[in-house]
DSSP file (Angstrom, degrees, kcal/mol; ACC not computed):
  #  RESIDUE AA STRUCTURE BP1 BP2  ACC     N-H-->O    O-->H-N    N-H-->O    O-->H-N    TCO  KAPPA ALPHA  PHI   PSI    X-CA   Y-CA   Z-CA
    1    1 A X              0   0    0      0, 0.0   149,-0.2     0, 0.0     2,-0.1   0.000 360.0 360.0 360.0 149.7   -7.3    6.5  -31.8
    2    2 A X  E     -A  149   0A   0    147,-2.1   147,-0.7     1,-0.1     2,-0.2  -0.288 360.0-152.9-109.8-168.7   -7.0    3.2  -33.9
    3    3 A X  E     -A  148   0A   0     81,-1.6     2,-0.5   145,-0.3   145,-0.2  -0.778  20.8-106.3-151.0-178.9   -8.7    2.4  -36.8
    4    4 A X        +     0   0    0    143,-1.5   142,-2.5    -2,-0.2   143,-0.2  -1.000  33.0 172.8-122.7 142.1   -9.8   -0.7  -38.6
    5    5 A X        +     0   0    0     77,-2.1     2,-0.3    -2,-0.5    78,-0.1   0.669  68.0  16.4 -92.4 -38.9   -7.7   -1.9  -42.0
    6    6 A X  E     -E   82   0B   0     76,-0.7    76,-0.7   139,-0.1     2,-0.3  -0.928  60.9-159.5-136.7 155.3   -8.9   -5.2  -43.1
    7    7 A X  E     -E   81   0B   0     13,-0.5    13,-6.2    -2,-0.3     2,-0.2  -0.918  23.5-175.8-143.7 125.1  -12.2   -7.1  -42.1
    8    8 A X  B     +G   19   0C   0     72,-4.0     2,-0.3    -2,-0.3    11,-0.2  -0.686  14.3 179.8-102.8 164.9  -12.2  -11.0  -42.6
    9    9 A X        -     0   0    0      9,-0.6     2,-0.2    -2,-0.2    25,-0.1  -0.698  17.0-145.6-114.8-167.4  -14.5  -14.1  -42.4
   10   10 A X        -     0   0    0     -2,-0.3    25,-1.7     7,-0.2    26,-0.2  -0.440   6.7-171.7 178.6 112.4  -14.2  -17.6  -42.9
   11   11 A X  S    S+     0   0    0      5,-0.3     2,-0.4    23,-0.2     6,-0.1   0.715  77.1  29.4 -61.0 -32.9  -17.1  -19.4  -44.2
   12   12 A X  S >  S-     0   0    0      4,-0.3     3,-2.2     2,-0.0    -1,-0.2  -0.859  92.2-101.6-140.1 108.6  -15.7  -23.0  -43.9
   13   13 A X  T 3  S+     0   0    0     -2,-0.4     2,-1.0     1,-0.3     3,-0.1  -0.013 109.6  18.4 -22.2 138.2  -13.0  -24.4  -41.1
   14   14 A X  T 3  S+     0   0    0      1,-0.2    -1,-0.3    -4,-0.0    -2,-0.0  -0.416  99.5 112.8  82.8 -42.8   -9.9  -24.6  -42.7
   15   15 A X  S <  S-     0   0    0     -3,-2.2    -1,-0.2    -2,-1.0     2,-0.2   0.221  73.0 -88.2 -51.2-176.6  -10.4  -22.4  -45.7
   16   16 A X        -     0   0    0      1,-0.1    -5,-0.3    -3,-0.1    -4,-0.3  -0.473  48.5-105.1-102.6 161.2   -8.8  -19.2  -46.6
   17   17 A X        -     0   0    0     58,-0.3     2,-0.3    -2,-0.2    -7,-0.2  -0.460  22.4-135.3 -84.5 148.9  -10.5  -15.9  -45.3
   18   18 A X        -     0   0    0     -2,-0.1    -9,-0.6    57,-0.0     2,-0.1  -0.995  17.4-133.9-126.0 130.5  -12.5  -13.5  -47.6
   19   19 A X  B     -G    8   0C   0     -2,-0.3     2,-0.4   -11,-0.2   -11,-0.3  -0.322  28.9-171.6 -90.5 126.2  -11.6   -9.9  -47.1
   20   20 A X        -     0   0    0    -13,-6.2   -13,-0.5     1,-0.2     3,-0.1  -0.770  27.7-141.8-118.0-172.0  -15.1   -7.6  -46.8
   21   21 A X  S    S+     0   0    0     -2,-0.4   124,-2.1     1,-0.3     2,-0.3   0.788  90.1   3.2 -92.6 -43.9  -15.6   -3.8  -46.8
   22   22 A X  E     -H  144   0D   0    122,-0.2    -1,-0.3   -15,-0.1   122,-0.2  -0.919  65.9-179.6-144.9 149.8  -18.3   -4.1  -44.2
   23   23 A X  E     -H  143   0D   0    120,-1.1   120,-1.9    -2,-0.3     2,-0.3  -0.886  27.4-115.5-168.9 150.0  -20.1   -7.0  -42.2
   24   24 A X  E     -H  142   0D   0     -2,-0.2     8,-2.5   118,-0.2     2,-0.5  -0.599  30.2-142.8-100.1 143.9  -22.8   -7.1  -39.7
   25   25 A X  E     -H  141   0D   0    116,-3.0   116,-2.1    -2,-0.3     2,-0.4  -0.824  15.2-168.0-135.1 166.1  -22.3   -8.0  -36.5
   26   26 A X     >  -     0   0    0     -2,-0.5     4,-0.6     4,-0.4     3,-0.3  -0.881  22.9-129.4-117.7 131.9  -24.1  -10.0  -33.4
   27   27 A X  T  4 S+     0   0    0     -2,-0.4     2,-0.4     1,-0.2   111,-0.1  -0.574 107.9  23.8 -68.2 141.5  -23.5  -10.4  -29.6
   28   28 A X  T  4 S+     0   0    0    109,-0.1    -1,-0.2    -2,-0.1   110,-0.0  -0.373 133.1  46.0  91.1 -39.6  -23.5  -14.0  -28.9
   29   29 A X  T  4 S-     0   0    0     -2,-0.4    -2,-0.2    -3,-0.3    10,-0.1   0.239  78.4-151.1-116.7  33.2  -22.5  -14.6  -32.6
   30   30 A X     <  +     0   0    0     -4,-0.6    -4,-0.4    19,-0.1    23,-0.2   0.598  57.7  10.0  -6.0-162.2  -20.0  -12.7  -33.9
   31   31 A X    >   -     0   0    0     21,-0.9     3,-1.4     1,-0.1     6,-0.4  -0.080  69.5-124.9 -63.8 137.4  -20.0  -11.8  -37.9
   32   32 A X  T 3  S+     0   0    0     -8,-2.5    -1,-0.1     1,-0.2     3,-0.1  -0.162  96.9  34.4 -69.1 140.7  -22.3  -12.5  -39.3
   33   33 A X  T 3  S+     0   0    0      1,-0.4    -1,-0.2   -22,-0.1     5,-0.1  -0.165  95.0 120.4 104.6 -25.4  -21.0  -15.3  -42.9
   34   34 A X  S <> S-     0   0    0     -3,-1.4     4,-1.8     1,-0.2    -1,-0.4  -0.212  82.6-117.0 -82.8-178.0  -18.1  -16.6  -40.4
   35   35 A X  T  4>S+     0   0    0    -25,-1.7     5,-4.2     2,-0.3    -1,-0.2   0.906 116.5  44.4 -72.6 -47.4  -17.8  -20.1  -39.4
   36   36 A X  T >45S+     0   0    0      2,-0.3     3,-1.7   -26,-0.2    -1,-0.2   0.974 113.8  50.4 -45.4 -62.9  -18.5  -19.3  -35.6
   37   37 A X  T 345S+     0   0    0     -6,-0.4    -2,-0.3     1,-0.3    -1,-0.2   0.789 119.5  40.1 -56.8 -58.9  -21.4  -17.0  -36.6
   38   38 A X  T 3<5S-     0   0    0     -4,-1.8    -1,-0.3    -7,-0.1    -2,-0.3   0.057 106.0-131.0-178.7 -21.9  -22.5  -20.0  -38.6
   39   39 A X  T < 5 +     0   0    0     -3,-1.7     2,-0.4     1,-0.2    -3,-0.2   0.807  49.6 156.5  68.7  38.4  -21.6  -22.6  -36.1
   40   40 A X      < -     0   0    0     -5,-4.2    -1,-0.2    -6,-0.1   -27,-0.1  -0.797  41.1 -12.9 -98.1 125.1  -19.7  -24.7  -38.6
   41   41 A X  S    S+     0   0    0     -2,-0.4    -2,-0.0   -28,-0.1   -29,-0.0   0.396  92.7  71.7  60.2 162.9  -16.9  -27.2  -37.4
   42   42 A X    >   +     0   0    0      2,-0.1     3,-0.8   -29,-0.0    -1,-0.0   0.944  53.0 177.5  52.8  59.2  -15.0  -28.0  -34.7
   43   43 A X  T 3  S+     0   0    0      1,-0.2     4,-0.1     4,-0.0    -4,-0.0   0.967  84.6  59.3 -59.3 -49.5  -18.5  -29.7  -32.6
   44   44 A X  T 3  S+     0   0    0      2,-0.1     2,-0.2     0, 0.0    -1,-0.2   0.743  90.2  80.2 -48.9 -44.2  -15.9  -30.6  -29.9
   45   45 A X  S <  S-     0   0    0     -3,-0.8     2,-0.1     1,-0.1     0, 0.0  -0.527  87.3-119.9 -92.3 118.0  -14.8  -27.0  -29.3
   46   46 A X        -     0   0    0     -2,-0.2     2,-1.0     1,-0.1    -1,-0.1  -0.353  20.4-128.7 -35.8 122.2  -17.2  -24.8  -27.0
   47   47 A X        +     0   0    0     -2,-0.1     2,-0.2    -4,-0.1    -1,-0.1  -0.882  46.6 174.9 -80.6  95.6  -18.7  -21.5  -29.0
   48   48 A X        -     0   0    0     -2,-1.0     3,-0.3     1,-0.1     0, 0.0  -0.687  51.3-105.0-106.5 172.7  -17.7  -18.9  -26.3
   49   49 A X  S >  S+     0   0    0      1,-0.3     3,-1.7     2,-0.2     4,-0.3   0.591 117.7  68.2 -83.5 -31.3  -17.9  -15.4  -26.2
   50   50 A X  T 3  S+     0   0    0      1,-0.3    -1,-0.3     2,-0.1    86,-0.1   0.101  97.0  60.6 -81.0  35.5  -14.0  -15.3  -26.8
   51   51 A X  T 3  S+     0   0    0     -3,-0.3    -1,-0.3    83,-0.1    -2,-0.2   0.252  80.1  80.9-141.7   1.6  -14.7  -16.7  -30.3
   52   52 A X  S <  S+     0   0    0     -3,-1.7   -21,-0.9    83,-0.5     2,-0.2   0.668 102.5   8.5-122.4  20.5  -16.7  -14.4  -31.8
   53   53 A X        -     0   0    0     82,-0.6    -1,-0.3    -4,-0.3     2,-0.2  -0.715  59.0-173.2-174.2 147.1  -14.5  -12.0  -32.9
   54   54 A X        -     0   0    0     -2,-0.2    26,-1.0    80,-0.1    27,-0.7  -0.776  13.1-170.2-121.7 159.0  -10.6  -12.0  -33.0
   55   55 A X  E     -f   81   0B   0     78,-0.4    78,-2.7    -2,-0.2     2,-0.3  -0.968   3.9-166.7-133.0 166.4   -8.2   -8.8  -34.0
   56   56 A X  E     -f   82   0B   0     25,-1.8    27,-4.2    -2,-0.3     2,-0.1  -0.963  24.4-109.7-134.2 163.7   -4.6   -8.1  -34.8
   57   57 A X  E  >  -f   83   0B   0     -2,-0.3     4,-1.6    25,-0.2    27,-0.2  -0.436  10.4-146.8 -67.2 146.8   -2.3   -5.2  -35.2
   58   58 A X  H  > S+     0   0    0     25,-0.5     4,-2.8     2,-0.2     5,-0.2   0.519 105.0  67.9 -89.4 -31.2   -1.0   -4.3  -38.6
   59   59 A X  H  > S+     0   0    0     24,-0.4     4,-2.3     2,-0.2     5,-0.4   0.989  96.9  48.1 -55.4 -46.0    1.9   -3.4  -36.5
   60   60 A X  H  > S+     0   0    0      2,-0.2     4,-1.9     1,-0.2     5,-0.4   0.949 114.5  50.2 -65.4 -47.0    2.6   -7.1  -35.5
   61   61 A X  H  X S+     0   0    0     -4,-1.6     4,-1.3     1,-0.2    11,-0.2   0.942 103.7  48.6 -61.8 -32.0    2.4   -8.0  -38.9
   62   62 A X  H  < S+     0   0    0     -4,-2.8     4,-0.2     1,-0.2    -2,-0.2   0.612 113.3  53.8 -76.1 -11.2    4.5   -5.8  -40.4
   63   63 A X  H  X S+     0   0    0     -4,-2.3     4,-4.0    -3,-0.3     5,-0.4   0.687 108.1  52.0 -76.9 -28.7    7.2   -6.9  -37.4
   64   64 A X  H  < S+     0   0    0     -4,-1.9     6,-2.5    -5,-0.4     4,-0.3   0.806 111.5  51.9 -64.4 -32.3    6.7  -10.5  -38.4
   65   65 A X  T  < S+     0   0    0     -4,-1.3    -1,-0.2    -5,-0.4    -2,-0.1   0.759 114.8  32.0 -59.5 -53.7    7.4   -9.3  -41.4
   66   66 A X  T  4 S+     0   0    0     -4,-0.2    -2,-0.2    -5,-0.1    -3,-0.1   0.552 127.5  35.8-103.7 -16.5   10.5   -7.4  -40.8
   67   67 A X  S  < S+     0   0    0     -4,-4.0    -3,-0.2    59,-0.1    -2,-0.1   0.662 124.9  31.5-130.6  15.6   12.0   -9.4  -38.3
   68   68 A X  S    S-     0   0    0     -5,-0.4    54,-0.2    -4,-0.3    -4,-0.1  -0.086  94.2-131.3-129.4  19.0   11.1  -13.1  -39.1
   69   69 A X        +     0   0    0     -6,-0.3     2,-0.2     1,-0.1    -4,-0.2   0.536  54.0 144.7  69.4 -19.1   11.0  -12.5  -42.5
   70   70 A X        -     0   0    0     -6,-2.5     2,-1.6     1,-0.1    -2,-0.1  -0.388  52.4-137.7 -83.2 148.7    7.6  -14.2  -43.3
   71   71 A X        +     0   0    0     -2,-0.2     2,-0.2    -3,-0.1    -6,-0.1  -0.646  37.1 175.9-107.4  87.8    5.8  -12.6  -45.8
   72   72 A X        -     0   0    0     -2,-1.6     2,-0.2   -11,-0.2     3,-0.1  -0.522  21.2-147.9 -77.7 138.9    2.1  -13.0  -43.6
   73   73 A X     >  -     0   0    0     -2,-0.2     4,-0.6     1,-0.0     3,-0.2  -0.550  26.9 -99.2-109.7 170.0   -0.4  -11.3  -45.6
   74   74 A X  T >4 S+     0   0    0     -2,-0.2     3,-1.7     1,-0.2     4,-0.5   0.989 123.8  46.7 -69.7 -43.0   -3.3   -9.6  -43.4
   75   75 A X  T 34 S+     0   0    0      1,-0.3   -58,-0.3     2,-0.2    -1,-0.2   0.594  95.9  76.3 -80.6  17.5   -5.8  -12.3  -43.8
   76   76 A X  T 34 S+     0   0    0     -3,-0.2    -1,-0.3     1,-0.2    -2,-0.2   0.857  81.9  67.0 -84.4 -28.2   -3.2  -15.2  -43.0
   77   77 A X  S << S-     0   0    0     -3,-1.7    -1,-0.2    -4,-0.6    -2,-0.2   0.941 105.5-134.3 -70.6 -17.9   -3.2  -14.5  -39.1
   78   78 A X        +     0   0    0     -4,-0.5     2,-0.2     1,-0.3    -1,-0.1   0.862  55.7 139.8  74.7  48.0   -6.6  -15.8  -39.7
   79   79 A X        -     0   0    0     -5,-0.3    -1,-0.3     1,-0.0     3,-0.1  -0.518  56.5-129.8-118.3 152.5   -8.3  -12.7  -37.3
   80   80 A X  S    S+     0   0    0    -26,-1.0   -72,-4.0     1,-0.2     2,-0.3   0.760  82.8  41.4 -78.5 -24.3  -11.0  -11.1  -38.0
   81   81 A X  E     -Ef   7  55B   0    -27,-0.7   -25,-1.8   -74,-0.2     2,-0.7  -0.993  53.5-161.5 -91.8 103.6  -10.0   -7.3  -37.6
   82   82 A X  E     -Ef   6  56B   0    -76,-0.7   -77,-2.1    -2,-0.3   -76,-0.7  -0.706  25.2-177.1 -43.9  74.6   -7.0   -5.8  -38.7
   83   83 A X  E     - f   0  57B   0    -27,-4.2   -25,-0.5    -2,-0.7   -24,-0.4  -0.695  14.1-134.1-113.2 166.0   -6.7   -2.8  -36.9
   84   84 A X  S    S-     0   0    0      1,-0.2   -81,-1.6   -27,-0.2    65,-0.1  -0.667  72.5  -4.1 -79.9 140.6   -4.1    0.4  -36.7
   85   85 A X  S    S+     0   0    0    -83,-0.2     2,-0.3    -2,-0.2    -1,-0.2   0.782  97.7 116.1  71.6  61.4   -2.3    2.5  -34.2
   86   86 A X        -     0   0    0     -3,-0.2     2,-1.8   -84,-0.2     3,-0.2  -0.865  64.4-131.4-162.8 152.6   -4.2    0.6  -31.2
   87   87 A X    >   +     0   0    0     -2,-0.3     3,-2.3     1,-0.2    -3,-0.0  -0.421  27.7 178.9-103.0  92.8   -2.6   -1.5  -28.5
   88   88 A X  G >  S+     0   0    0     -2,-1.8     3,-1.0     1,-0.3    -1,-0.2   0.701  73.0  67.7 -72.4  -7.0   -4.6   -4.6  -28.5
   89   89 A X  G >  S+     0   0    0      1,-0.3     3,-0.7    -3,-0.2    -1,-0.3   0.810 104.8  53.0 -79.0 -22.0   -2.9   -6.6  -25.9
   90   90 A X  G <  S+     0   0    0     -3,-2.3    -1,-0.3     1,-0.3    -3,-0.1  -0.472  92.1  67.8 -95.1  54.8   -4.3   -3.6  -23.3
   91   91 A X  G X   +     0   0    0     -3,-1.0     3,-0.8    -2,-0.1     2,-0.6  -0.040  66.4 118.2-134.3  42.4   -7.1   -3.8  -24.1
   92   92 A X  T <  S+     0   0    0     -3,-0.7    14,-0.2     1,-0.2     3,-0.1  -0.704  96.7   9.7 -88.3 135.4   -7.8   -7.6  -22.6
   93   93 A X  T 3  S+     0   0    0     12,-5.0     2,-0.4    -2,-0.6    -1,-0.2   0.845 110.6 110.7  63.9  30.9  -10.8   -7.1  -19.5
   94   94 A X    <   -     0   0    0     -3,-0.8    11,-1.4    11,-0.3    -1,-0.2  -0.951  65.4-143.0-143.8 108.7  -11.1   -3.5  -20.9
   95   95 A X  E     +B  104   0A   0     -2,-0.4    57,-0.5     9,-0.2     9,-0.2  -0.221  31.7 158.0 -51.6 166.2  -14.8   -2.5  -23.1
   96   96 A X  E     -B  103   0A   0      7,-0.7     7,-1.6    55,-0.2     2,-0.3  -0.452  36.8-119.4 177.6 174.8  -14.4    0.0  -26.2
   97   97 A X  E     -BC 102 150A   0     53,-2.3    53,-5.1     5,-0.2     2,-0.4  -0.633  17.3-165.5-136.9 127.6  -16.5    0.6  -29.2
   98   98 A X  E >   -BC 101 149A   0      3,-3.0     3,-1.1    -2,-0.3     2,-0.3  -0.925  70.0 -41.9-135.3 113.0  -15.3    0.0  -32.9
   99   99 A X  T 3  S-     0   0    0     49,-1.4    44,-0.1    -2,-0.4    51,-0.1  -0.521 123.3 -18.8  66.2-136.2  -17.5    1.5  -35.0
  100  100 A X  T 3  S+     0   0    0     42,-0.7     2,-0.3    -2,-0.3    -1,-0.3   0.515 122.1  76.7 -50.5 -26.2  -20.9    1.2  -34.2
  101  101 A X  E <   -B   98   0A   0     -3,-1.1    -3,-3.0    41,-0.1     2,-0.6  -0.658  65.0-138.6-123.0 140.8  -20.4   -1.7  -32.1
  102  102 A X  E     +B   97   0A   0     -2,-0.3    36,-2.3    37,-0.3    37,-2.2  -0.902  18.9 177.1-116.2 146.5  -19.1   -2.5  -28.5
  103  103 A X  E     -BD  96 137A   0     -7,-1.6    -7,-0.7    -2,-0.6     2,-0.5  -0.978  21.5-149.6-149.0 158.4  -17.0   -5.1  -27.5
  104  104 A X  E     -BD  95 136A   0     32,-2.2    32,-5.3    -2,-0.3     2,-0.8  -0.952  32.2-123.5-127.5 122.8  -15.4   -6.2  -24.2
  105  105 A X  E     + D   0 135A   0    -11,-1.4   -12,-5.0    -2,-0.5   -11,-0.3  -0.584  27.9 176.9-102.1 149.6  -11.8   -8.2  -24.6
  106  106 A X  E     -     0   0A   0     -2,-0.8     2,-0.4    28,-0.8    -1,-0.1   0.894  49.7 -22.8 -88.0 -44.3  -11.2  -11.5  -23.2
  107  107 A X  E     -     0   0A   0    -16,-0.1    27,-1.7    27,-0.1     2,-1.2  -0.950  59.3 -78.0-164.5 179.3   -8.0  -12.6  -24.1
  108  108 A X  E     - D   0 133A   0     -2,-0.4     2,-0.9    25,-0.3    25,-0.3  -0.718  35.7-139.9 -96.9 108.5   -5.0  -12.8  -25.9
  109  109 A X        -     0   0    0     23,-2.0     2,-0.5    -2,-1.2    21,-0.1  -0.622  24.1-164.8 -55.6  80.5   -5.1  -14.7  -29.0
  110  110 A X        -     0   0    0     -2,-0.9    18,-0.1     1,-0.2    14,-0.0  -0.598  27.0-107.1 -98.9 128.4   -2.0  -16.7  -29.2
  111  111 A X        -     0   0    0     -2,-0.5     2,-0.2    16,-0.2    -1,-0.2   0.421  42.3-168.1 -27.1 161.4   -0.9  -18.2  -32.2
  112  112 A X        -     0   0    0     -3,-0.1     4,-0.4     1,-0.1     3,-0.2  -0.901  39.8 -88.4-149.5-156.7   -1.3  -22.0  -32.1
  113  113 A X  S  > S+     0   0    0      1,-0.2     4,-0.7    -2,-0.2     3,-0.1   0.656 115.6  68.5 -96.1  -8.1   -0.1  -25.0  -34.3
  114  114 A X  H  > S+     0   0    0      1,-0.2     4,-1.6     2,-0.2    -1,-0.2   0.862  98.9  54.2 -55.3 -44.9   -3.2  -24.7  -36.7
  115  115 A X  H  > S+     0   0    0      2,-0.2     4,-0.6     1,-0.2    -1,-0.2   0.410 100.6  50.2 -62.1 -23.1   -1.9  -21.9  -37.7
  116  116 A X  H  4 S+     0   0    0     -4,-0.4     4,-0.3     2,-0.2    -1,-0.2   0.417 105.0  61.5 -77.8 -30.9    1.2  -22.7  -38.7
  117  117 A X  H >< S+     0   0    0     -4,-0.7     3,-0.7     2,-0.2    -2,-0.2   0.967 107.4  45.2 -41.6 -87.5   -0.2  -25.4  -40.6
  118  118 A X  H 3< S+     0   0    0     -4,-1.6    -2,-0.2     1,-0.3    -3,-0.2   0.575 114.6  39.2 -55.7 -33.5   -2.1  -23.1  -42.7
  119  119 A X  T 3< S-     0   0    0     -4,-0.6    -1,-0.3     2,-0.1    -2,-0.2   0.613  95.6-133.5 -85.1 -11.9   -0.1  -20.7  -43.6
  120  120 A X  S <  S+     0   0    0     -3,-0.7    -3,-0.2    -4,-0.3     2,-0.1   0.701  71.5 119.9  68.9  14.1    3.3  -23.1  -44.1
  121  121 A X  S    S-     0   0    0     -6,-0.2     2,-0.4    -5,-0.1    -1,-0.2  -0.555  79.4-120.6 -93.0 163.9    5.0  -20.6  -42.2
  122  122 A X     >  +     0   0    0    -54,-0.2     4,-0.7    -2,-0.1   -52,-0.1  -0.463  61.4 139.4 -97.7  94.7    7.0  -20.4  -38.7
  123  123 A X  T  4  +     0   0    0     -2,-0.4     4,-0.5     2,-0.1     5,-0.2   0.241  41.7  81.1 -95.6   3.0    4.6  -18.1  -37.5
  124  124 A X  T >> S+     0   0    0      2,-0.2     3,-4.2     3,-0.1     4,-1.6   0.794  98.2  38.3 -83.8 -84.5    4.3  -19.5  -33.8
  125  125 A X  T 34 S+     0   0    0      1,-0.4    -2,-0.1     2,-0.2    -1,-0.1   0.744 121.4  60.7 -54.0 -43.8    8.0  -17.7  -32.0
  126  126 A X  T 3< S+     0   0    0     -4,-0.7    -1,-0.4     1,-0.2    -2,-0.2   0.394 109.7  27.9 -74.5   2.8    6.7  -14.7  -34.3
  127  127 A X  T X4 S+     0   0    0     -3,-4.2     3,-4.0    -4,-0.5     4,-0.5   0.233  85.8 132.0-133.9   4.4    3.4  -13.8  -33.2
  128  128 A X  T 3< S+     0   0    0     -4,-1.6   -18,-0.1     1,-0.2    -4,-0.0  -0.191  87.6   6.3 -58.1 142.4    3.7  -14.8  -29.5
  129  129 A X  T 3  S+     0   0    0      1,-0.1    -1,-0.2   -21,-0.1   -40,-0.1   0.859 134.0  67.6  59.9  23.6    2.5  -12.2  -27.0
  130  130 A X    <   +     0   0    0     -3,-4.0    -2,-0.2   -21,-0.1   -73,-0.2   0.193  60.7 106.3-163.8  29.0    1.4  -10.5  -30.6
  131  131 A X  S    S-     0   0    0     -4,-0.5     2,-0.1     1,-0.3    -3,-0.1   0.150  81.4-118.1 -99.9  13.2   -1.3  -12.7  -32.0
  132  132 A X        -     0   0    0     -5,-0.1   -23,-2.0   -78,-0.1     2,-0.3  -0.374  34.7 -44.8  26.1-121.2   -3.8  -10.4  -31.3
  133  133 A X  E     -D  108   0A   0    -78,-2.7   -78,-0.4   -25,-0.3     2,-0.3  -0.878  29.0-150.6-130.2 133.8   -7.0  -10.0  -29.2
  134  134 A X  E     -     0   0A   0    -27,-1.7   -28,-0.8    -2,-0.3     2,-0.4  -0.670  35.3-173.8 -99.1 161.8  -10.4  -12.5  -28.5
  135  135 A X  E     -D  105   0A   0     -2,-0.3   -82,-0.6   -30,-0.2   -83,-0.5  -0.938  29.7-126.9-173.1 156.3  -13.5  -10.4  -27.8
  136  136 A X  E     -D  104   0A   0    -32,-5.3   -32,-2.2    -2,-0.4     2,-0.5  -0.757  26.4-129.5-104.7 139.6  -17.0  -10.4  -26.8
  137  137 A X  E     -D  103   0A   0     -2,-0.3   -34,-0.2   -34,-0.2  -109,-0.1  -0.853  24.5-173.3 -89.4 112.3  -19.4   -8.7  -29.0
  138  138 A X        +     0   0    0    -36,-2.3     2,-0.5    -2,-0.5  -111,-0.2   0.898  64.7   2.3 -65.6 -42.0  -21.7   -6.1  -26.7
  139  139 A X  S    S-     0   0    0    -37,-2.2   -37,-0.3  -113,-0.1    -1,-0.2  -0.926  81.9-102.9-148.8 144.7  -24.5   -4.7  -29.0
  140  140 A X        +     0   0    0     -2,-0.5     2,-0.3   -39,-0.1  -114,-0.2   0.094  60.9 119.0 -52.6 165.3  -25.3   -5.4  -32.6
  141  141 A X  E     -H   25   0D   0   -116,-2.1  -116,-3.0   -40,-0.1     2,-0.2  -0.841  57.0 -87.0 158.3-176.2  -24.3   -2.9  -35.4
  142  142 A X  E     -H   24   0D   0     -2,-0.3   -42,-0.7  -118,-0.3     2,-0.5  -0.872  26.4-137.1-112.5 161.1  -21.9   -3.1  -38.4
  143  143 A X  E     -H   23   0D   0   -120,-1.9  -120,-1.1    -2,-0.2     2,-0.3  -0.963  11.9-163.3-117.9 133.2  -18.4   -2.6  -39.0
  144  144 A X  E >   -H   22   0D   0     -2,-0.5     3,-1.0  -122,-0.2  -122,-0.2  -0.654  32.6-107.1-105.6 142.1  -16.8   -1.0  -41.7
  145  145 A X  T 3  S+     0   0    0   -124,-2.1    -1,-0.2     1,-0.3  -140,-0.2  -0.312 117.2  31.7 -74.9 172.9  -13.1   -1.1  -42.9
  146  146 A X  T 3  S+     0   0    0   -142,-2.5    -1,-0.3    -3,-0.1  -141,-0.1   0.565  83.1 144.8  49.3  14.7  -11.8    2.5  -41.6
  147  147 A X    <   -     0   0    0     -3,-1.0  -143,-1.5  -143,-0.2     2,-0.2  -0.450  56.5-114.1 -61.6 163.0  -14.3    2.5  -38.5
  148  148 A X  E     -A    3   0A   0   -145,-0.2   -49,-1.4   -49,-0.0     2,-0.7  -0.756  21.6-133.9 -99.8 149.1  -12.3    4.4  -35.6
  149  149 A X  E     -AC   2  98A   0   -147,-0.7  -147,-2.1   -51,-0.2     2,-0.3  -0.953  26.9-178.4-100.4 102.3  -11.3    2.2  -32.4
  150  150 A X  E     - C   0  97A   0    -53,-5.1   -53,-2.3    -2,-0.7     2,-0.2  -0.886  22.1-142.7-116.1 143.4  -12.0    4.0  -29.3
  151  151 A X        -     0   0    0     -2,-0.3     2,-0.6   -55,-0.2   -55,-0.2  -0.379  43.8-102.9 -97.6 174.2  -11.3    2.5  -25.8
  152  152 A X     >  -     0   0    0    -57,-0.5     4,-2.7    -2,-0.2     3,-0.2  -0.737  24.4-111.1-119.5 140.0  -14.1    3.6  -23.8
  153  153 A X  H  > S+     0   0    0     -2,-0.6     4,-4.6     1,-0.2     5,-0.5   0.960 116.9  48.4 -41.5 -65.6  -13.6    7.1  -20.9
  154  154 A X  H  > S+     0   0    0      2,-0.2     4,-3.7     3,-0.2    -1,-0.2   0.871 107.7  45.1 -23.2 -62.9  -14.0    4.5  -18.0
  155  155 A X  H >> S+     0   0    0     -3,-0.2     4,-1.1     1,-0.2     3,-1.0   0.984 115.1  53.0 -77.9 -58.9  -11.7    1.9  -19.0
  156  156 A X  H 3X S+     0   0    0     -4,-2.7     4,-1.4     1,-0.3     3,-0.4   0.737 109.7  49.5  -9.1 -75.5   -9.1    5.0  -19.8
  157  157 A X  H 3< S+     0   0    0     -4,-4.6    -1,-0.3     1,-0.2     3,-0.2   0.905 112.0  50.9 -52.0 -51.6   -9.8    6.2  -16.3
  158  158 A X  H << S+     0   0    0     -4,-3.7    -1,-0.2    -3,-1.0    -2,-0.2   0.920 108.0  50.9 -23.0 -77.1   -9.1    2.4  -14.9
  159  159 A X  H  <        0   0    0     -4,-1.1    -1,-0.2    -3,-0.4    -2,-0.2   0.616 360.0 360.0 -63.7 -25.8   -6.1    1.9  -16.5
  160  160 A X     <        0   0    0     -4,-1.4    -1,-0.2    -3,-0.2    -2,-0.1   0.614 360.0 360.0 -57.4 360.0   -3.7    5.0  -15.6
């Protein structure tokens, strides 16, 4: 079972993420303070379901870390959930419930050249296929840093 570490926002496109304890969140708008949820910047860019909430592995950072050298802080991947000891790249087309809250994932976040940008790193060859997870938010609730990440009996059953 996984966990959550870190929970971010971003109030404003382009600024730096602000780390919370707790934050509530919405199907159709993901957490609540963030740019998405708030519907700030980027008019060009569709608000889709894969946009309203992103996670990564502490594991990928801490390889990005150790084997590219960059010293990435959590809230530099620019994700919203940090999570532990869960393998987010299986869980793409697969429901489970983090905390209070259910979410179904859509896709693989893959690093892009924004990102690279912002952090001043080269963070693109180092988080490919490890950039973490897009997801649709199912049902309201809040999430709390330490919440457990459980994949849901079904999709278990699915996947063997």
């Amino acid at each position: 079972m996984g966990k959550i570490i870190a929970i971010f926002i971003r109030p404003q496109v382009g600024q730096p993420t602000r780390a919370l304890s707790e934050v509530h969140v919405v199907p159709g708008r993901g957490l609540e303070g963030d740019h998405y949820y708030l519907k700030i910047g980027y008019p060009e860019r569709k608000i889709d379901a894969s946009r309203e909430v992103t996670l990564v592995e502490i594991e990928s950072i801490e390889a990005v870390r150790r084997d590219y050298k960059i010293p990435l802080d959590l809230g530099d991947t620019r994700r919203n959930l940090v999570t532990q000891d869960v393998p987010l790249n299986h869980l793409v087309g697969k429901t489970f419930r983090v905390g209070e809250v259910t979410m179904q994932g859509i896709r693989l976040c893959e690093p892009c050249s924004h990102l690279a940008e912002l952090t001043q790193q080269p963070v693109l060859p180092a988080l490919v296929h490890r950039g973490g997870l897009r997801a649709q938010v199912l049902t309201e609730g809040n999430l709390r840093v330490g919440d457990n990440i459980e994949i849901s009996e079904e999709t278990q059953t699915k996947s063997l």
